[in-house]
N, C-alpha and C positions, 0 to 999 in steps of 0.2 A: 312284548314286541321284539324286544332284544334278542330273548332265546330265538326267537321264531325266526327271525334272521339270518341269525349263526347256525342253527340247526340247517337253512335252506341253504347257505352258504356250503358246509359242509359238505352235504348228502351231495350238493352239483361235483364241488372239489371231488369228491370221492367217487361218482359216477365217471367223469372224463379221466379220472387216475385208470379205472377199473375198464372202461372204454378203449383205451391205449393197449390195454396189454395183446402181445400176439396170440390170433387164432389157436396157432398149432403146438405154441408151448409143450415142452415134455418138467413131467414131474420127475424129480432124483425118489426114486426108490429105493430103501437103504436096502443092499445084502443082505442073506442071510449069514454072509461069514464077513460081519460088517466088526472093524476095529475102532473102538474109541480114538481118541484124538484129538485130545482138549489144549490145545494151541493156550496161553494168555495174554499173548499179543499177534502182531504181526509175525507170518513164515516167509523163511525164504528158500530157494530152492534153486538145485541146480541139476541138469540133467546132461547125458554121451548122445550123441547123433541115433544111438541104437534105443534109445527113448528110458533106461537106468535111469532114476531119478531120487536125490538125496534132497532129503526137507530140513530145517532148520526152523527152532521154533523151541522157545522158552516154557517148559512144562509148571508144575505144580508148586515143583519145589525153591523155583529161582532160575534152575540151572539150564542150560541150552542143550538139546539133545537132537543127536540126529537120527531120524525117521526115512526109510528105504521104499522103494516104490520098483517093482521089474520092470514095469513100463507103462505108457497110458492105461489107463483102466477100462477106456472105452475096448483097448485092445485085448484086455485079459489079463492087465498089471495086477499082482496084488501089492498089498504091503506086507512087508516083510518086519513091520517093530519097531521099535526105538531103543536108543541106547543114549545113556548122559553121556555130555561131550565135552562141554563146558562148565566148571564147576560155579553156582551158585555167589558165590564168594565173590566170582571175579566178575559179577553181570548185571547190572542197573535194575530192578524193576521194571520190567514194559518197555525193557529195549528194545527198541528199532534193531531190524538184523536186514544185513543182503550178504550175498554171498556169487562166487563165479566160479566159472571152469574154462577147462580150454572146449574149444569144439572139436573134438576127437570120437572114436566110436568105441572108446575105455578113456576111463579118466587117469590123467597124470597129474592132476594137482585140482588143490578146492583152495579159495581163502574165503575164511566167514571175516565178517563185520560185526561189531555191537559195541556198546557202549559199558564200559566199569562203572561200577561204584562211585567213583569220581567223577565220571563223566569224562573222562579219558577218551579218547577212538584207540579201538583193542581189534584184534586180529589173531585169528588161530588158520595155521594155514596146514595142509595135509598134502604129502606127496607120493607116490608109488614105491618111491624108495624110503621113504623116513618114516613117514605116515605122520600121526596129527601133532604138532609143536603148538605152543602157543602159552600164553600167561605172563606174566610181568618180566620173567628172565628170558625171555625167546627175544636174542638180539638180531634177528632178520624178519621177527613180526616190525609191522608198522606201530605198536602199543607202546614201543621203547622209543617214541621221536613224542611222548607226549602231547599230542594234541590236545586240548581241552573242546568240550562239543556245548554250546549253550543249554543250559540247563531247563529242561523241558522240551527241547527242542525234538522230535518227531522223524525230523528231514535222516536219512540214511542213504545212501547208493551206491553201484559198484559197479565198473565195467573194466572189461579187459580184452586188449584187440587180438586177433586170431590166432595169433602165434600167442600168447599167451604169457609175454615176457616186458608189459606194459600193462600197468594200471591206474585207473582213476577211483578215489574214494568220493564222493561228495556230502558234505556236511553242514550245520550252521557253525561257525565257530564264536566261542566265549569273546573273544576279542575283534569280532565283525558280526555282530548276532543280526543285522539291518540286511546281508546276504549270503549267496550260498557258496561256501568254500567249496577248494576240492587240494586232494593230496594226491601227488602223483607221481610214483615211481617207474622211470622210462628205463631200467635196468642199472641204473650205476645208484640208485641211492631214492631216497622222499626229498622231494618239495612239495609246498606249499603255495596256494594264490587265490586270491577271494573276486568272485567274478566282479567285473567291473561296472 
């Protein structure tokens, strides 16, 4: 009687799932000039006004690599590959990653987010002029003000206002793990403050 139950219970469950979905759905049909791209956690990504779009996303080996995109795909984008970016060594398992740009129609600057070994909040930032910095000795990453991120913690985000010379980090921190921090450099330097 039990099965019979849970079996009826099911099949309804699973009818009104199946009932829900839209008419006109489209199915993704892969390419034929279709590129692997086996992510192991979360990507993040950032893209120019002119639809250039840079991925972020921890490969096989540990390390964080960044993945090119000409532009939406609906439009014709391809991908253009990957290439390691962040070295393995310096990058959590299953780190949470974000990442920003300015909104420009060429980019003049990227910073990634993710989390060290430690559980550090880490920072690799790229600019037009210097191109990518970042790792324990990069004194104008955010990685050298030591934050600690609670361990296990998931939470990651980034934003940055239009001019591009202000940002927010948000994270759990080791030492408020009950809320969501954020870090915030308005151009003269980092603070810190856990929302209230």
């Amino acid at each position: 009687m039990f099965f019979t139950q849970l079996f009826t219970v099911l099949y309804v469950f699973t009818a009104v799932r199946a009932s829900g979905l839209p008419g006109n759905s489209t199915a993704v049909v892969p390419s034929p000039n279709l590129v692997p791209v086996a992510p192991l956690g979360n990507v993040a990504s950032v893209q120019n006004t002119q639809g250039d779009t840079r991925l972020y996303f921890q490969d096989s080996t540990g390390a964080i690599v960044q993945g090119r995109v000409t532009k939406p795909f609906l439009s014709g984008g391809t991908y253009l590959g990957s290439a390691p970016l962040i070295p393995a060594s310096e990058v959590l398992p299953n780190t949470p990653i974000a990442a920003i740009t300015a909104n420009t129609a060429t980019y003049t600057a990227i910073r990634i987010y993710f989390l060290s070994r430690e559980n550090v909040l880490s920072e690799y930032m790229w600019t037009s002029t210097a191109g990518f910095t970042g790792g324990p000795t990069c004194t104008k990453c955010l990685t050298t003000q030591g934050i600690v991120v609670q361990n296990g913690s998931e939470v990651l985000y980034a934003m940055a206002n239009t001019a591009f010379n202000q940002f927010r980090v948000g994270f759990i921190s080791a030492g408020q793990p009950a809320t969501i921090s954020e870090v915030e450099n308005l151009g003269s330097g980092w603070g810190v403050a856990a929302y209230a």
